[in-house]
Residue frames relative to the residue before (quaternion, step in Angstrom):
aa qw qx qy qz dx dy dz
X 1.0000 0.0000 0.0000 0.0000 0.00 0.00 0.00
X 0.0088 -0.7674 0.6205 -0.1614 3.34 -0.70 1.16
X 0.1172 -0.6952 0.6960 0.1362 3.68 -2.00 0.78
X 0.1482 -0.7077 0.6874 0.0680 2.88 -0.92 1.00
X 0.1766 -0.7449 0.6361 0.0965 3.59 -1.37 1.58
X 0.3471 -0.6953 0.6285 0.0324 3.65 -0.94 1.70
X 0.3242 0.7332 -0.5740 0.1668 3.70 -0.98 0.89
X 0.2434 0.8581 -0.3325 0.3065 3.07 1.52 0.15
X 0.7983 0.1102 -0.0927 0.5847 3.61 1.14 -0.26
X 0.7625 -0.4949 0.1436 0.3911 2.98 0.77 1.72
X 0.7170 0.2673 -0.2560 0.5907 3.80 1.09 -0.56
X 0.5395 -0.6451 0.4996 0.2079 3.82 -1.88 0.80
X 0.1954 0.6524 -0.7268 0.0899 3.75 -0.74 0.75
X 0.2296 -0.7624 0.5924 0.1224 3.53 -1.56 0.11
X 0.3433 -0.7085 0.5810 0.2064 3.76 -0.90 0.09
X 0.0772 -0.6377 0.7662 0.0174 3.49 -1.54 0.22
X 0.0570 -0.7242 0.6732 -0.1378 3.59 -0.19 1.61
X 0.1137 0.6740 -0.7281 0.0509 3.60 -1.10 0.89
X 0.0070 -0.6494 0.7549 0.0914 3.12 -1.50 1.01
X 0.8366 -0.0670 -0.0707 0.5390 3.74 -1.55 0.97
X 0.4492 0.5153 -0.6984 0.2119 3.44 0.45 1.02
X 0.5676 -0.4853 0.6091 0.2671 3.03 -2.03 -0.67
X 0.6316 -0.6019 0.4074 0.2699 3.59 -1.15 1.16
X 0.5851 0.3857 -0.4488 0.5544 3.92 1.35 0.13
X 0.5114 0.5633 -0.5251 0.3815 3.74 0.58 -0.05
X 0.5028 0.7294 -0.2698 0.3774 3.24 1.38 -1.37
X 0.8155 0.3360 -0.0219 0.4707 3.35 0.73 -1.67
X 0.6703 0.2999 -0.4349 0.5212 3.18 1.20 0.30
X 0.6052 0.4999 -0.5330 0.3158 3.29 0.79 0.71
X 0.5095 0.6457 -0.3461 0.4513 3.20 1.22 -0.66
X 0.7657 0.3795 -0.1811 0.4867 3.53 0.49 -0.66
X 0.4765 0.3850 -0.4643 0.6397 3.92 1.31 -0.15
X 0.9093 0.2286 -0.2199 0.2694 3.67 -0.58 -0.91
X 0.3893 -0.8463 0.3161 0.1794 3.04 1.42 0.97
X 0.0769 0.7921 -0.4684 0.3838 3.41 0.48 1.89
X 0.6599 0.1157 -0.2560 0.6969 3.49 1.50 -0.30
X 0.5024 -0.6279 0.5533 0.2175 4.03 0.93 0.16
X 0.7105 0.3834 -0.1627 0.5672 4.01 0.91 0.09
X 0.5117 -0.5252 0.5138 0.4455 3.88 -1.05 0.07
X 0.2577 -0.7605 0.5944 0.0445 3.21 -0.81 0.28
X 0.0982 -0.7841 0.6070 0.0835 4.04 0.10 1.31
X 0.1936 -0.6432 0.6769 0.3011 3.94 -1.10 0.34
X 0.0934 -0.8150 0.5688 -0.0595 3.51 -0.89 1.25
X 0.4586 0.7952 -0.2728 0.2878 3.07 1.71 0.35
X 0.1248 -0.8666 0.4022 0.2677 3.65 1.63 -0.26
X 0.4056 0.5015 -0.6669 0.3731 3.69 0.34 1.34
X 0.3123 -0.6374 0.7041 -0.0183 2.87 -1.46 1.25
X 0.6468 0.4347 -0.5255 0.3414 3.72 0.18 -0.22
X 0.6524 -0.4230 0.5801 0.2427 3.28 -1.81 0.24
X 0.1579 0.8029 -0.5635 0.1132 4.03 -0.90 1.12
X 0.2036 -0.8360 0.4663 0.2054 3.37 -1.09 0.77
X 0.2221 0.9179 -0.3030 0.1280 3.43 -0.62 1.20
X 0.0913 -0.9254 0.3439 0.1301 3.80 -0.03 0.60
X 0.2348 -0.7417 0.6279 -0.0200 3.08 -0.60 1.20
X 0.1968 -0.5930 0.7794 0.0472 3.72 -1.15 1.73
X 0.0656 -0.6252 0.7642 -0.1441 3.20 -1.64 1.28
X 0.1217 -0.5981 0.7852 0.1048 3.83 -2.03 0.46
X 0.6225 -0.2671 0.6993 0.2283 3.01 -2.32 -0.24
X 0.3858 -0.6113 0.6636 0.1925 3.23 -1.51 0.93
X 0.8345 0.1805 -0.0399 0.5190 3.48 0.67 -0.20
X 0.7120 -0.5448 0.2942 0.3312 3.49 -1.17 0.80
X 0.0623 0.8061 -0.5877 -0.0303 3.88 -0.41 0.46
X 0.8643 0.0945 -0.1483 0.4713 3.48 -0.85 0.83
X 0.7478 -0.4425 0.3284 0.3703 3.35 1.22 0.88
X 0.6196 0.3552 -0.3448 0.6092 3.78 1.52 0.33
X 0.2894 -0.5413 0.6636 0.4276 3.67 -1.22 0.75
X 0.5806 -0.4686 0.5661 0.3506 3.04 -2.29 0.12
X 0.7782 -0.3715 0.4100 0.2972 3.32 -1.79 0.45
X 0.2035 -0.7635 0.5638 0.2405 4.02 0.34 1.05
X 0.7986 0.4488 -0.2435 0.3187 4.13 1.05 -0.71
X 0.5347 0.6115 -0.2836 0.5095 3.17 2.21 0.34
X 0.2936 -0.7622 0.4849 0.3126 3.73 -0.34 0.50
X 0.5430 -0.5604 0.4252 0.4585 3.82 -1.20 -0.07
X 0.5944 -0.6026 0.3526 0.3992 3.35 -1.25 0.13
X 0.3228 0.5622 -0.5526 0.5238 3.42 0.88 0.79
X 0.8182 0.3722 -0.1612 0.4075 3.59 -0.27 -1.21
X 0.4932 0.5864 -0.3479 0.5402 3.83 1.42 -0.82
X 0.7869 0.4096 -0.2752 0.3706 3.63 0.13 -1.51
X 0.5761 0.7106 -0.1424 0.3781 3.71 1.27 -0.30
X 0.6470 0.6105 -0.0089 0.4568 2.71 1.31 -1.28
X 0.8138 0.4207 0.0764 0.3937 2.07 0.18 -2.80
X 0.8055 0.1900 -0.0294 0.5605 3.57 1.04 -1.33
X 0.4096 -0.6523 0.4929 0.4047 3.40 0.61 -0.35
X 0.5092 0.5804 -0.4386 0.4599 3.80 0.88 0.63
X 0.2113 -0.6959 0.6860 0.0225 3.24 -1.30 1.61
X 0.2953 -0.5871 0.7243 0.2084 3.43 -1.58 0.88
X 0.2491 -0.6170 0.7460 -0.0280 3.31 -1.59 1.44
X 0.0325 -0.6715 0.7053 0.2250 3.85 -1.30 0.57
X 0.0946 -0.7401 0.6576 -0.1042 2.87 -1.31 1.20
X 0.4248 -0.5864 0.5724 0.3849 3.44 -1.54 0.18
X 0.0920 0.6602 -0.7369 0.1121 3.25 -2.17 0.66
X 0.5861 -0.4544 0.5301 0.4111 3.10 -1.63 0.24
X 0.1848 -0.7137 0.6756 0.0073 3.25 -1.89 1.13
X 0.3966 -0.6839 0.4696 0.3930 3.72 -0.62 0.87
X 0.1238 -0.6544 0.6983 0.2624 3.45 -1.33 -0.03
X 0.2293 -0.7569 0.5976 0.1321 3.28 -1.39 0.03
X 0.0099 0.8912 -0.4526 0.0300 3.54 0.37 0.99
X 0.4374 -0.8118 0.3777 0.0833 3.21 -1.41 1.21
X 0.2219 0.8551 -0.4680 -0.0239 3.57 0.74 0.32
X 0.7441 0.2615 -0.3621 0.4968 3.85 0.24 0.85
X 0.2739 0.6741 -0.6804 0.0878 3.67 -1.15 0.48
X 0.0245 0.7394 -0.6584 0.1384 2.83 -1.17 1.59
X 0.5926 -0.5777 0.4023 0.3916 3.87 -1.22 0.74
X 0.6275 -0.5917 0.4217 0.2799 3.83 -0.94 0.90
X 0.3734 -0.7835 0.4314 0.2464 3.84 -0.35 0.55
X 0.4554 -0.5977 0.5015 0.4287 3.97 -0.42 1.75
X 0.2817 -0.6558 0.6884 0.1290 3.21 -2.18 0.48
């Protein structure tokens, strides 16, 4: 599972290249490279292993590039492209809580 980041002509699109992955790799990319901006649960129960690449933008400009006007978002890509719809839903979210910081000790 790989992301390839397209900007090469002045506008932003991205890829999602899977070879023999699985449709939770999917979802943990989507949620690491923050493309839907949210966890992201696969709820799809396929278990086999698929190669595929899905080209995807940003509704909006990020880092100062507009998105690709001939690339869809990754809502509309996963549809299409895979036949997979993103649903928001509630769910448990980890938290990660900090209850000590202290300065490192000189060596």
């Amino acid at each position: 599972m790989s992301t390839i980041r397209n900007d090469g002509n002045g506008l932003l699109s991205f890829e999602y290249v899977g070879q023999n992955a699985t449709i939770g790799q999917l979802a943990l990319a989507l949620a690491a490279n923050g493309s839907v901006r949210a966890p992201v649960i696969d709820e799809t129960k396929l278990t086999g292993n698929y190669d595929f690449r899905v080209s995807w933008t940003y509704d909006n400009a990020v880092g100062g590039l507009q998105p690709d006007p001939n690339i869809p978002t990754i809502f509309t890509a996963l549809e299409r492209g895979l036949g997979l719809k993103l649903v928001a839903d509630k769910g448990p979210v980890p938290v990660h809580v900090i209850q000590r910081v202290s300065k490192p000790s000189a060596n």
